[in-house]
LOSE-748085 format. One record per atom (N, C-alpha, C, O, CB): residue number from 1; x, y, z; residue in three letters; atom name. Coordinates in nm, 2 decimals. Glycine has a CB too. Example, Ala and Ser with C-alpha at 12.3 -4.5 7.8 and 13.67 -1.06 7.14 Angstrom:
2
{1,{1.32,-0.57,0.78},"ALA","N"}
{1,{1.23,-0.45,0.78},"ALA","CA"}
{1,{1.32,-0.33,0.78},"ALA","C"}
{1,{1.42,-0.33,0.85},"ALA","O"}
{1,{1.13,-0.45,0.90},"ALA","CB"}
{2,{1.28,-0.22,0.71},"SER","N"}
{2,{1.37,-0.11,0.71},"SER","CA"}
{2,{1.29,0.00,0.79},"SER","C"}
{2,{1.34,0.11,0.80},"SER","O"}
{2,{1.41,-0.06,0.57},"SER","CB"}
***
This chain:
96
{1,{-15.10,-11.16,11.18},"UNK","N"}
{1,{-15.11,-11.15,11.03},"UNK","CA"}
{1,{-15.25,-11.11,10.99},"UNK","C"}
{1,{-15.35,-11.15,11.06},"UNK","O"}
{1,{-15.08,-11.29,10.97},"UNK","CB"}
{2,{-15.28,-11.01,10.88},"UNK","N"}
{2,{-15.37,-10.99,10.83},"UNK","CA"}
{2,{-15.45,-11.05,10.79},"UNK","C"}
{2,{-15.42,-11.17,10.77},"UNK","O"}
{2,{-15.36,-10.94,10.77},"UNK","CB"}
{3,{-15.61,-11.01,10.77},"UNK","N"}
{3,{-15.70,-11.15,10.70},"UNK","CA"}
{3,{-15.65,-11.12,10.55},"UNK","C"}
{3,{-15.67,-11.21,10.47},"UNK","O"}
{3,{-15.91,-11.15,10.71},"UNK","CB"}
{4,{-15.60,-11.03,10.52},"UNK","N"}
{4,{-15.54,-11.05,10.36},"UNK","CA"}
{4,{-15.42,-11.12,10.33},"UNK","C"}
{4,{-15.42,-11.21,10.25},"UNK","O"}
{4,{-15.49,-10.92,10.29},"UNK","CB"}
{5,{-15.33,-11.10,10.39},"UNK","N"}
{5,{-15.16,-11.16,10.42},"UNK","CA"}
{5,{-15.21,-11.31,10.40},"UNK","C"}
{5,{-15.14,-11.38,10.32},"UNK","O"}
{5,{-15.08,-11.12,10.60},"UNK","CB"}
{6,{-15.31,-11.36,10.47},"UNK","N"}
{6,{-15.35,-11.49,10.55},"UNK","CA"}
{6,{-15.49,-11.54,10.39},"UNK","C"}
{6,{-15.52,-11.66,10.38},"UNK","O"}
{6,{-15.44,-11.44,10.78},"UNK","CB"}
{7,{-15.52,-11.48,10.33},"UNK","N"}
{7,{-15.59,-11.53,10.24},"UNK","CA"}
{7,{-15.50,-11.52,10.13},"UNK","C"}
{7,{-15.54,-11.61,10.06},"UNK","O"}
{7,{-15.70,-11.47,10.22},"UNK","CB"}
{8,{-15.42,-11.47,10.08},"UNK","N"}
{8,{-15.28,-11.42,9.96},"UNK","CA"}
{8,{-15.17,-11.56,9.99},"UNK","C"}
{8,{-15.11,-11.62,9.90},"UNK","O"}
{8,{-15.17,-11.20,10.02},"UNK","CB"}
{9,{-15.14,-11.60,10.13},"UNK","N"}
{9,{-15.10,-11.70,10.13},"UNK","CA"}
{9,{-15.11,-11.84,10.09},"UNK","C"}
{9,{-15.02,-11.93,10.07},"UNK","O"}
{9,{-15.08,-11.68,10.19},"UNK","CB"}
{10,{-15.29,-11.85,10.07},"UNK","N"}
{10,{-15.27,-11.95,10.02},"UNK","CA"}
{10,{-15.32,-11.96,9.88},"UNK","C"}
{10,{-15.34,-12.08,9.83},"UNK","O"}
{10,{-15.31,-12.04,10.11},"UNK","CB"}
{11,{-15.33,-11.91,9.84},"UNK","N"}
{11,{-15.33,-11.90,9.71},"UNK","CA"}
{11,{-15.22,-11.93,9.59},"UNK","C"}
{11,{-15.20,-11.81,9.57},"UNK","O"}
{11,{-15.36,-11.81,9.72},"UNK","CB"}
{12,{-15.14,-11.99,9.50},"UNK","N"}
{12,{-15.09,-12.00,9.45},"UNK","CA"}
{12,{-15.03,-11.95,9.35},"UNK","C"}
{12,{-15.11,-11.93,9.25},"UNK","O"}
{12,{-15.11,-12.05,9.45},"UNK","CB"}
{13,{-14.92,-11.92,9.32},"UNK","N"}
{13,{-14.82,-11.74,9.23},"UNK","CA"}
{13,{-14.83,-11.79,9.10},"UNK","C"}
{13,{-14.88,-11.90,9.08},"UNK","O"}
{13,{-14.59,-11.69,9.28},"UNK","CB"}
{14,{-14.78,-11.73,9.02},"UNK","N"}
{14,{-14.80,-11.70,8.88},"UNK","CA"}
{14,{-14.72,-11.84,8.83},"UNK","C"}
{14,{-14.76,-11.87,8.72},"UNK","O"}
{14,{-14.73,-11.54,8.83},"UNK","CB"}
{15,{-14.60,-11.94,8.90},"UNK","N"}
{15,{-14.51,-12.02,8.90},"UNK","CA"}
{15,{-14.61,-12.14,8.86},"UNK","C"}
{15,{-14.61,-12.22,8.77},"UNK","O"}
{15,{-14.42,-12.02,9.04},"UNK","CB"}
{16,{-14.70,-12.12,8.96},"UNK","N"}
{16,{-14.79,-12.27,8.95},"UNK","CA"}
{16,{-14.87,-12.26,8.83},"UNK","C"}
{16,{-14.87,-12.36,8.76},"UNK","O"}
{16,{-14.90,-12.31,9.08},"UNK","CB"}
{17,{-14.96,-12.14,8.79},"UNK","N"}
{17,{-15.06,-12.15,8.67},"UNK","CA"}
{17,{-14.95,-12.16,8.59},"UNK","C"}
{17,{-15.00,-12.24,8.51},"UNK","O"}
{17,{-15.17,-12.02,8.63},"UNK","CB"}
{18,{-14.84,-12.13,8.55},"UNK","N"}
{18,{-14.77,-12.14,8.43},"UNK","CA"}
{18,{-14.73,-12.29,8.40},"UNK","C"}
{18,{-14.74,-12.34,8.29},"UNK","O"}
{18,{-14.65,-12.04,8.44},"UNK","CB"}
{19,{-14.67,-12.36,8.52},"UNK","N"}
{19,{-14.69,-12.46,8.51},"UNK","CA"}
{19,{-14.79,-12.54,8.49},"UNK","C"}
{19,{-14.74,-12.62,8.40},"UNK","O"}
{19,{-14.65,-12.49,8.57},"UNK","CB"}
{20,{-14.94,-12.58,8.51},"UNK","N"}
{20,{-15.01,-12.57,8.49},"UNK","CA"}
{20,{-15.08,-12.54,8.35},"UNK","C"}
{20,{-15.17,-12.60,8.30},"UNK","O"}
{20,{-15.00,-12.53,8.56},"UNK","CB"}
{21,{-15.02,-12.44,8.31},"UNK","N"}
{21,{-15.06,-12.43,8.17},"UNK","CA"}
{21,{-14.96,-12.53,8.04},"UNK","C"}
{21,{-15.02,-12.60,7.95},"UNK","O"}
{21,{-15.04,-12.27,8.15},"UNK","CB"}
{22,{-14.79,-12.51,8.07},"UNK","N"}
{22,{-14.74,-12.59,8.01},"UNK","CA"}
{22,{-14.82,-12.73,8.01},"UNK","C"}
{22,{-14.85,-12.77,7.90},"UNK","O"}
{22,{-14.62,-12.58,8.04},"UNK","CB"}
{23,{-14.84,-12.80,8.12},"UNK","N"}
{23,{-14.87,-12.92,8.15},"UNK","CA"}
{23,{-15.03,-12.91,8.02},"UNK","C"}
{23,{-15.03,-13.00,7.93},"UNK","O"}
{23,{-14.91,-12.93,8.36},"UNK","CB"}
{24,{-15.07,-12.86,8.02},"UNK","N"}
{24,{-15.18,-12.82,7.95},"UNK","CA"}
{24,{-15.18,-12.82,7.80},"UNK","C"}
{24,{-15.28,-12.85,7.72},"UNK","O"}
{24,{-15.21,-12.70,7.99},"UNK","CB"}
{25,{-15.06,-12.79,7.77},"UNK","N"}
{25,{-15.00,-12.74,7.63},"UNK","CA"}
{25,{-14.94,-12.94,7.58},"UNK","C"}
{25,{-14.93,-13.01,7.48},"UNK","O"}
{25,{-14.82,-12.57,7.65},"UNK","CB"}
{26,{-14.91,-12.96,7.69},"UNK","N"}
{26,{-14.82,-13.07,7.70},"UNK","CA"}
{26,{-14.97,-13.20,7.67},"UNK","C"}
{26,{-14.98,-13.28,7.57},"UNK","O"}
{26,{-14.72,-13.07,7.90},"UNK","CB"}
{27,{-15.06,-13.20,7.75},"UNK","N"}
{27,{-15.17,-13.26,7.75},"UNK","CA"}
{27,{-15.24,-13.24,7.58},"UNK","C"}
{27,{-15.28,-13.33,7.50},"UNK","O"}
{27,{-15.26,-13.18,7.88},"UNK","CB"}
{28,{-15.24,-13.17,7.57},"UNK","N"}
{28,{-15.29,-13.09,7.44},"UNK","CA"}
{28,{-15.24,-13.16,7.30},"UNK","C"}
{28,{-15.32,-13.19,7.21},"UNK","O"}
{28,{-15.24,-12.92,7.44},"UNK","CB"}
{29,{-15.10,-13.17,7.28},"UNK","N"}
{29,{-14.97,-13.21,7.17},"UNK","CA"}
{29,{-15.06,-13.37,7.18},"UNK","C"}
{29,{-15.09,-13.44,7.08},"UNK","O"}
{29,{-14.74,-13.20,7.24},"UNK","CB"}
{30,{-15.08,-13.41,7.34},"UNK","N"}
{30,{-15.09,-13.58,7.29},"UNK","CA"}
{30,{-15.23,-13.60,7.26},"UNK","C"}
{30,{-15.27,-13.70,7.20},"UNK","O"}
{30,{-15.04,-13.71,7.43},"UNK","CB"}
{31,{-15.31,-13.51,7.30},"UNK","N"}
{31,{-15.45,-13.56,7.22},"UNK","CA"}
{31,{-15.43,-13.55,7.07},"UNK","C"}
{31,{-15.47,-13.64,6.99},"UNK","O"}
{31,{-15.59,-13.44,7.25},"UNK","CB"}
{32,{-15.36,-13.41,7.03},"UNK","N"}
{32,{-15.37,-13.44,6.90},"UNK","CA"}
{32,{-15.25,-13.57,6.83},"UNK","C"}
{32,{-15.28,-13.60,6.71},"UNK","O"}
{32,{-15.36,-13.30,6.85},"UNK","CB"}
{33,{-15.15,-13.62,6.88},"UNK","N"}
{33,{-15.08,-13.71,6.89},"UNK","CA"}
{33,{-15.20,-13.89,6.91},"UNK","C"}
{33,{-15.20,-14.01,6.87},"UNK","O"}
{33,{-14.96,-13.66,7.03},"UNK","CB"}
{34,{-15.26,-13.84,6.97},"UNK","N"}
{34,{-15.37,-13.98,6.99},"UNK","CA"}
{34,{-15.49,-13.93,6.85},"UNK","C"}
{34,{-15.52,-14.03,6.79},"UNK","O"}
{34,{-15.47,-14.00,7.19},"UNK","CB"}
{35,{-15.52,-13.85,6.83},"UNK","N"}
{35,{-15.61,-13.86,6.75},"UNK","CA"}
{35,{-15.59,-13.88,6.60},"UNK","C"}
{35,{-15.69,-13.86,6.52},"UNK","O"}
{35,{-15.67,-13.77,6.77},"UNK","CB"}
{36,{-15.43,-13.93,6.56},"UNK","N"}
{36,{-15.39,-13.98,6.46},"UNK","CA"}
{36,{-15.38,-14.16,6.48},"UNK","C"}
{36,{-15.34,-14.24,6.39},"UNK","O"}
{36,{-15.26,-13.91,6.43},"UNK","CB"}
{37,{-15.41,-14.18,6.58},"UNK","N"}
{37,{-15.39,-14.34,6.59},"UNK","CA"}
{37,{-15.52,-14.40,6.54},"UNK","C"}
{37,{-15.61,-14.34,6.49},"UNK","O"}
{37,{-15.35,-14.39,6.75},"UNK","CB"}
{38,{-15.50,-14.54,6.55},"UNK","N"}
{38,{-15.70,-14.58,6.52},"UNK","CA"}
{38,{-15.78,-14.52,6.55},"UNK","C"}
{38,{-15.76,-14.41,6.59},"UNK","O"}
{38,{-15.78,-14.67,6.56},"UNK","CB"}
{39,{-15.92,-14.58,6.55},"UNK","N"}
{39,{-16.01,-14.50,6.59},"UNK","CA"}
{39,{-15.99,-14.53,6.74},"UNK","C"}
{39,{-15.97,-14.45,6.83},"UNK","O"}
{39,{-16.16,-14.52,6.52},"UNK","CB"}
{40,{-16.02,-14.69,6.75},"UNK","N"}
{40,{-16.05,-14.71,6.88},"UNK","CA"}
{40,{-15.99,-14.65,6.98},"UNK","C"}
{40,{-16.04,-14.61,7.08},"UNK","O"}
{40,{-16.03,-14.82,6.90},"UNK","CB"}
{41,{-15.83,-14.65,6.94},"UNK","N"}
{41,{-15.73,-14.60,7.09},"UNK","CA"}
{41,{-15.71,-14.45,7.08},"UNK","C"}
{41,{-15.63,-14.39,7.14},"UNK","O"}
{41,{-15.56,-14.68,7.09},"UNK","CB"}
{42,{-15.83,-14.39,6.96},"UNK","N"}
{42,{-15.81,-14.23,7.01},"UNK","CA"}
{42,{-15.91,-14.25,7.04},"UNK","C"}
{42,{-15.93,-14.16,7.13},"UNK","O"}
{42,{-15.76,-14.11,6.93},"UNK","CB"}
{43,{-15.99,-14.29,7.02},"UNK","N"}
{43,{-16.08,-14.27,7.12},"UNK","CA"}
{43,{-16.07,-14.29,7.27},"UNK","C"}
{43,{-16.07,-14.20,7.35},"UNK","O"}
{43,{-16.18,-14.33,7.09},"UNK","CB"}
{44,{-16.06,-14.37,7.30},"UNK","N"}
{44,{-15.97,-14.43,7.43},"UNK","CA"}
{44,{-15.89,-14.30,7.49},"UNK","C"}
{44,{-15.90,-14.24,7.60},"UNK","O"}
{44,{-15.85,-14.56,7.39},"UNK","CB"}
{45,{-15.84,-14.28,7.41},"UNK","N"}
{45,{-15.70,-14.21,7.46},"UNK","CA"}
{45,{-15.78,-14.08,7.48},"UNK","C"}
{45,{-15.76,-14.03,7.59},"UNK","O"}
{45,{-15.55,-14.20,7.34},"UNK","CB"}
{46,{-15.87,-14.02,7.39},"UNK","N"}
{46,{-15.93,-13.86,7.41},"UNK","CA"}
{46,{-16.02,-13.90,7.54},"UNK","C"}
{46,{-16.02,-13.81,7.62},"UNK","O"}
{46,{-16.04,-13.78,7.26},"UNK","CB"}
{47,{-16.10,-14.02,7.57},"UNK","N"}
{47,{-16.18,-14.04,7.70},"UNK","CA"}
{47,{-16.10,-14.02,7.80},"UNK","C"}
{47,{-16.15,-13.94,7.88},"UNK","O"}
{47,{-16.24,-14.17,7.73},"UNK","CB"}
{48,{-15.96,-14.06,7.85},"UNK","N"}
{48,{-15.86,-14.09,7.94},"UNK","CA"}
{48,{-15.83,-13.87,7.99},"UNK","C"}
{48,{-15.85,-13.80,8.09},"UNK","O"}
{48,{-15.70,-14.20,7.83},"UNK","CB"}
{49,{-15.77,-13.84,7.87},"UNK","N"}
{49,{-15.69,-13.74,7.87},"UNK","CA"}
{49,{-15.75,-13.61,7.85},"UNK","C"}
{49,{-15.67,-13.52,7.85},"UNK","O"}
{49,{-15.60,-13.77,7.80},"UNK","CB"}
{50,{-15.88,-13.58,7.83},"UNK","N"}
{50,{-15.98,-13.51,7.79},"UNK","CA"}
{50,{-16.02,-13.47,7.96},"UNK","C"}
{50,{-15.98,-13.36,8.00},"UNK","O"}
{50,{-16.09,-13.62,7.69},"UNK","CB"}
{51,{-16.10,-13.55,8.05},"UNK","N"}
{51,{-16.14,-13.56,8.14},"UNK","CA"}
{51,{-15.99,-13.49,8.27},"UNK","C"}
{51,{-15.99,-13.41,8.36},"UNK","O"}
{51,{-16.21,-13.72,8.13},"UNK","CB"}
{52,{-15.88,-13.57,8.19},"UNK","N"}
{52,{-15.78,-13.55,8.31},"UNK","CA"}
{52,{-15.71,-13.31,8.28},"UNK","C"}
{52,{-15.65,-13.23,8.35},"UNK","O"}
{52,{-15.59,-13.73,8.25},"UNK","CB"}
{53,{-15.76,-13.29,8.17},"UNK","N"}
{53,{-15.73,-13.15,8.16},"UNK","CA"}
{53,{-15.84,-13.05,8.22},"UNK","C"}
{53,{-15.82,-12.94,8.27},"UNK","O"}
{53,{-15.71,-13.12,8.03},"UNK","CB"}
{54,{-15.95,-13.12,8.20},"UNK","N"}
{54,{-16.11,-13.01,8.25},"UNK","CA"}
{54,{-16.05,-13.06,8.43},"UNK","C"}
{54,{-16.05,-12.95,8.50},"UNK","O"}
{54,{-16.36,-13.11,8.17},"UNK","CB"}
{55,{-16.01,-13.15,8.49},"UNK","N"}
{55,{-15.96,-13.11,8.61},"UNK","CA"}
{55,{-15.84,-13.05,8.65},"UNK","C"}
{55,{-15.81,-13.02,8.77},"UNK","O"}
{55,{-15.96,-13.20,8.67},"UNK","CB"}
{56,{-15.75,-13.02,8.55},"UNK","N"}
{56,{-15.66,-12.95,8.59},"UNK","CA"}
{56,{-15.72,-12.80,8.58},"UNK","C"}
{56,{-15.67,-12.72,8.65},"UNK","O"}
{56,{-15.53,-12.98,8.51},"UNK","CB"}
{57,{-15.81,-12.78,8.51},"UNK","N"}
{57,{-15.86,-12.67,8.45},"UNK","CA"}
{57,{-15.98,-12.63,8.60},"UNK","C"}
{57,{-15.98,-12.53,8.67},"UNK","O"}
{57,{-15.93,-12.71,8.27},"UNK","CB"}
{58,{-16.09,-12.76,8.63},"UNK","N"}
{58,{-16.14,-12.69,8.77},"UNK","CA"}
{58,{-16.05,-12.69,8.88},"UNK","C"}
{58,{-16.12,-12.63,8.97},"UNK","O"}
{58,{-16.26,-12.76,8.83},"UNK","CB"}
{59,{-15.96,-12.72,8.91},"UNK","N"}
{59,{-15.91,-12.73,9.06},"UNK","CA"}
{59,{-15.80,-12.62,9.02},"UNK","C"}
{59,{-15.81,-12.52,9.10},"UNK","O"}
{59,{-15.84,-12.91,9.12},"UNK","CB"}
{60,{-15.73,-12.62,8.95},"UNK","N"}
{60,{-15.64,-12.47,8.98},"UNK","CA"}
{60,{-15.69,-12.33,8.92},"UNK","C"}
{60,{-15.68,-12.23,8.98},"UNK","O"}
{60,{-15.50,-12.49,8.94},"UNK","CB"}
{61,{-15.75,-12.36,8.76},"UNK","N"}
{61,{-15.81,-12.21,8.68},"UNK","CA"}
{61,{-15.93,-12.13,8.78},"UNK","C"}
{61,{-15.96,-12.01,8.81},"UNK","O"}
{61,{-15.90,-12.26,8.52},"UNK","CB"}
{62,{-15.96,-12.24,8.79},"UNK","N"}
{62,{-16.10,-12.21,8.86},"UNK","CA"}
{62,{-16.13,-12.22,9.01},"UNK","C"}
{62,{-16.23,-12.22,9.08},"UNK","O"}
{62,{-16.20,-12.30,8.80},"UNK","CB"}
{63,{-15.98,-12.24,9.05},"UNK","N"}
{63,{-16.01,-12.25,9.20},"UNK","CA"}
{63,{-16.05,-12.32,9.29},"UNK","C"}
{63,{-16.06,-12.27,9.40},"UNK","O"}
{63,{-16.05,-12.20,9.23},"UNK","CB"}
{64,{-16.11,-12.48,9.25},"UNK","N"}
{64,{-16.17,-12.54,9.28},"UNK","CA"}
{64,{-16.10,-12.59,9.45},"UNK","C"}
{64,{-16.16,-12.61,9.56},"UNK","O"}
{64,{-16.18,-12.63,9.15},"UNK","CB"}
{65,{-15.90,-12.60,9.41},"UNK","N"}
{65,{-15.85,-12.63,9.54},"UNK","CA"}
{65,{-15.86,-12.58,9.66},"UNK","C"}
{65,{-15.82,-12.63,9.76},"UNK","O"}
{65,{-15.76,-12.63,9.55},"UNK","CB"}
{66,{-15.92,-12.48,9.64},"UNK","N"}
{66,{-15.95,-12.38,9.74},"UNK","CA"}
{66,{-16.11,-12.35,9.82},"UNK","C"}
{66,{-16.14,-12.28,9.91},"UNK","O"}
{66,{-15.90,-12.25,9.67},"UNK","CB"}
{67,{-16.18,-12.41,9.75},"UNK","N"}
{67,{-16.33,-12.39,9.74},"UNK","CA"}
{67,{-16.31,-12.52,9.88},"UNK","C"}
{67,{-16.23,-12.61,9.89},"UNK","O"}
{67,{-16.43,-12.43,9.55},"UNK","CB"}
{68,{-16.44,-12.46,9.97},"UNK","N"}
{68,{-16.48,-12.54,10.08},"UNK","CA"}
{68,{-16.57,-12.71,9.99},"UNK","C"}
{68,{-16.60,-12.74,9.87},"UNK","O"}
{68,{-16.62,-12.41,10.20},"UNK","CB"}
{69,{-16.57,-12.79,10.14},"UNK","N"}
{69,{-16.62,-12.92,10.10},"UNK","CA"}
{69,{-16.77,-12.94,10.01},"UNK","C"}
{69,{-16.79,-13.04,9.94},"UNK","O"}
{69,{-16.64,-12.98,10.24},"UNK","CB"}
{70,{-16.87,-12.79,10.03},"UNK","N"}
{70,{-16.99,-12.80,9.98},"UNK","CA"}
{70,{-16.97,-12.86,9.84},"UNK","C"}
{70,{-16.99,-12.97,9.80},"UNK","O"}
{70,{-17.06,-12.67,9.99},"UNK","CB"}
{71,{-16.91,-12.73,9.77},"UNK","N"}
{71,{-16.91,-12.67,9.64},"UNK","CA"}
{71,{-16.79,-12.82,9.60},"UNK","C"}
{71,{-16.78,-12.82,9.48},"UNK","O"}
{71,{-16.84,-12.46,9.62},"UNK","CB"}
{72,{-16.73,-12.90,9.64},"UNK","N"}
{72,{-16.66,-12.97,9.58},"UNK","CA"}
{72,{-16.74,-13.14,9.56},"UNK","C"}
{72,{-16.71,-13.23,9.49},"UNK","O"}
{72,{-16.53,-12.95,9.66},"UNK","CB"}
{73,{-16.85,-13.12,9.65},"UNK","N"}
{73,{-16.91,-13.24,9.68},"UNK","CA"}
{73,{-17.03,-13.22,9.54},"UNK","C"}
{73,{-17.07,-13.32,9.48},"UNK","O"}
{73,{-16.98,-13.25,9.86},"UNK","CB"}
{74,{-17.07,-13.12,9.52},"UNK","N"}
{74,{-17.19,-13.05,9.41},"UNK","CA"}
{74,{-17.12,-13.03,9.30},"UNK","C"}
{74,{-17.19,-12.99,9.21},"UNK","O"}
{74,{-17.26,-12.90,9.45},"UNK","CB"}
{75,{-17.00,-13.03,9.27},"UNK","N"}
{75,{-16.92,-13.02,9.12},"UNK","CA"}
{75,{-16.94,-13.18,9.10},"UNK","C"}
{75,{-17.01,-13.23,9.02},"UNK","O"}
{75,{-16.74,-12.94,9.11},"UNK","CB"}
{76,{-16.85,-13.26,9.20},"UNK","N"}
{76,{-16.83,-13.37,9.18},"UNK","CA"}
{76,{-16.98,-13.45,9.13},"UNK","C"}
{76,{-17.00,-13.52,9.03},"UNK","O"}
{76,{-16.76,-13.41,9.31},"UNK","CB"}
{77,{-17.07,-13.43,9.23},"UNK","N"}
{77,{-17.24,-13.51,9.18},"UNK","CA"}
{77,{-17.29,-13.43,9.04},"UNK","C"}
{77,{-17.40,-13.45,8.98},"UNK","O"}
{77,{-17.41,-13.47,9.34},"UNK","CB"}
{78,{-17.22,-13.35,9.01},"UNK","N"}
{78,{-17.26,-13.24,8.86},"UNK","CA"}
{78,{-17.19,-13.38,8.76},"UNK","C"}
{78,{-17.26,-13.46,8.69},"UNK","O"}
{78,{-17.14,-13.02,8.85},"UNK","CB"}
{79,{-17.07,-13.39,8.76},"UNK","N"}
{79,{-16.99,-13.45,8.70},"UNK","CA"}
{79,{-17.02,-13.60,8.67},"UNK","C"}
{79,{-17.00,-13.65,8.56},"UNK","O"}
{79,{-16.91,-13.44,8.76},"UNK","CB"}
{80,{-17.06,-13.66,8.81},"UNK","N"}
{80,{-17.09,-13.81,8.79},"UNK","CA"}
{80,{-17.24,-13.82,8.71},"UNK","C"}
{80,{-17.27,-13.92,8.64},"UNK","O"}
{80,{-17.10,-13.89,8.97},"UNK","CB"}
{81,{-17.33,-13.72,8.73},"UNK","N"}
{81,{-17.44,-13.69,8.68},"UNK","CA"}
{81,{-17.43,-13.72,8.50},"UNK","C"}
{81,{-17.50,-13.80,8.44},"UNK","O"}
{81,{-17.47,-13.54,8.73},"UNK","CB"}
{82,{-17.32,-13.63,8.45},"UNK","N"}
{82,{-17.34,-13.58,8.34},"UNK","CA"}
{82,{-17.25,-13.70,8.29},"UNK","C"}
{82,{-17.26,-13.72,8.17},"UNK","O"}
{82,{-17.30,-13.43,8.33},"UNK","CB"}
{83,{-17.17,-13.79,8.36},"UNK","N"}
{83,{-17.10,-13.92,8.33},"UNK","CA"}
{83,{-17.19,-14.03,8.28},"UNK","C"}
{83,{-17.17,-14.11,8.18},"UNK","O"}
{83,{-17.03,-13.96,8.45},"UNK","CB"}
{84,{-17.34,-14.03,8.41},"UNK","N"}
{84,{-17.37,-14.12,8.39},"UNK","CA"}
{84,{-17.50,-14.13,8.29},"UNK","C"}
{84,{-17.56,-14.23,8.27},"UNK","O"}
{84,{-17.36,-14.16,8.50},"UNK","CB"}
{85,{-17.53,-13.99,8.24},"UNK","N"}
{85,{-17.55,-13.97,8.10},"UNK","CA"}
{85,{-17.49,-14.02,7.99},"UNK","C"}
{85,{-17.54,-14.11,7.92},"UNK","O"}
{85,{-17.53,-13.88,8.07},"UNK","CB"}
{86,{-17.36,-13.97,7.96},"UNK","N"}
{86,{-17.30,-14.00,7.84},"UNK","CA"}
{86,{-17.28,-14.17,7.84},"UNK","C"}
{86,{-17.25,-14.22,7.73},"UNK","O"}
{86,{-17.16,-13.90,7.82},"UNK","CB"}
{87,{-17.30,-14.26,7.98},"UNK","N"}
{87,{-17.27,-14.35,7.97},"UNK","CA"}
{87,{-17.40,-14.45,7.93},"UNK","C"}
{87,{-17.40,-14.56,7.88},"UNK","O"}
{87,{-17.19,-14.37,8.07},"UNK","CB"}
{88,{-17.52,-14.37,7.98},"UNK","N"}
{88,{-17.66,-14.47,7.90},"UNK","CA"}
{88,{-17.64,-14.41,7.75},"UNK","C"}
{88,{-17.60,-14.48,7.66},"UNK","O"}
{88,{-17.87,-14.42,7.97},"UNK","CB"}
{89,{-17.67,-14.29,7.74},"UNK","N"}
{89,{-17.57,-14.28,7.57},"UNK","CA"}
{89,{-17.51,-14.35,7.48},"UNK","C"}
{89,{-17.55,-14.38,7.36},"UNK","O"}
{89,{-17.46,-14.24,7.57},"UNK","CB"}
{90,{-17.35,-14.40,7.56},"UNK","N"}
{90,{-17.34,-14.46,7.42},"UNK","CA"}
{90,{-17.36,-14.63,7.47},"UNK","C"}
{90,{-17.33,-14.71,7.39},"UNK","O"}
{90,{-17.17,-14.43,7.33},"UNK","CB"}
{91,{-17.40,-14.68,7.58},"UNK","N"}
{91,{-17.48,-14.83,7.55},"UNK","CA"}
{91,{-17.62,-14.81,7.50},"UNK","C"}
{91,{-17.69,-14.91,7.48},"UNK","O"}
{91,{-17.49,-14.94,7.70},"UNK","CB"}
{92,{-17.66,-14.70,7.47},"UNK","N"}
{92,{-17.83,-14.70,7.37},"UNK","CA"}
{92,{-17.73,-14.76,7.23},"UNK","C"}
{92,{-17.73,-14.88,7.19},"UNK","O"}
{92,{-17.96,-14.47,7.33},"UNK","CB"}
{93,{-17.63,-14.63,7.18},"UNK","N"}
{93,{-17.59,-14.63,7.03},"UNK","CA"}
{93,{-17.52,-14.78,7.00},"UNK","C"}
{93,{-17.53,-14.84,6.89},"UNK","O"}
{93,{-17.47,-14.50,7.01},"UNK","CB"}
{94,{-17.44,-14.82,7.13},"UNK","N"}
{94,{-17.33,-14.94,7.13},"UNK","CA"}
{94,{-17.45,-15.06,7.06},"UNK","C"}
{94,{-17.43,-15.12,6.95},"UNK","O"}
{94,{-17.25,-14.99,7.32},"UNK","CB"}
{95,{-17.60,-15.08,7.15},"UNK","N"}
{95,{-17.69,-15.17,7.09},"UNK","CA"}
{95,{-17.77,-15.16,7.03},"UNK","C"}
{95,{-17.88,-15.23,7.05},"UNK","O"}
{95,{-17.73,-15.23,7.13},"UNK","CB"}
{96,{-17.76,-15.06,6.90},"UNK","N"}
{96,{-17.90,-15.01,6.78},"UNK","CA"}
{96,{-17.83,-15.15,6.69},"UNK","C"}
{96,{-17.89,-15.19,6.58},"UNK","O"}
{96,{-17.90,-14.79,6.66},"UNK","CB"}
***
């Protein structure tokens, strides 16, 4: 088998991003479906479901499933990084 044949295989067909995308569209209806509820539980609900689309969005848009161990270990410490920002954040705002 070719090194093309053998890199085209694993890659995933037009079947999966489309799915993928519905799932997306689907994700999308309930944010705006939560962001009519209280404040609290859309908020809640946009923290939950917010986070769960930007990974559907790195691991298949972006290829992330495919990307070696480096680049997945350095998104991931990007991520916890920028988490554990927004999380001194809002306990500064939670105790003004």
């Amino acid at each position: 088998m070719s090194e093309h044949a053998e890199h085209a295989a694993e890659h995933p067909g037009y079947g999966t991003f489309i799915r993928i995308w519905v799932i997306l569209l689907i994700l999308t209806g309930c944010l705006v479906g939560v962001s009519h509820l209280g404040q609290t539980a859309a908020v809640w609900g946009l923290l939950t479901l917010t986070p769960l689309k930007a990974g559907l969005v790195f691991y298949y848009f972006m290829h992330l499933k495919y990307e070696g161990p480096l680049l997945k270990i350095v998104v991931l410490v990007t991520l916890g990084t920028l988490l554990i920002f927004f999380a001194l954040l809002f306990s500064d705002v939670a105790f003004r």
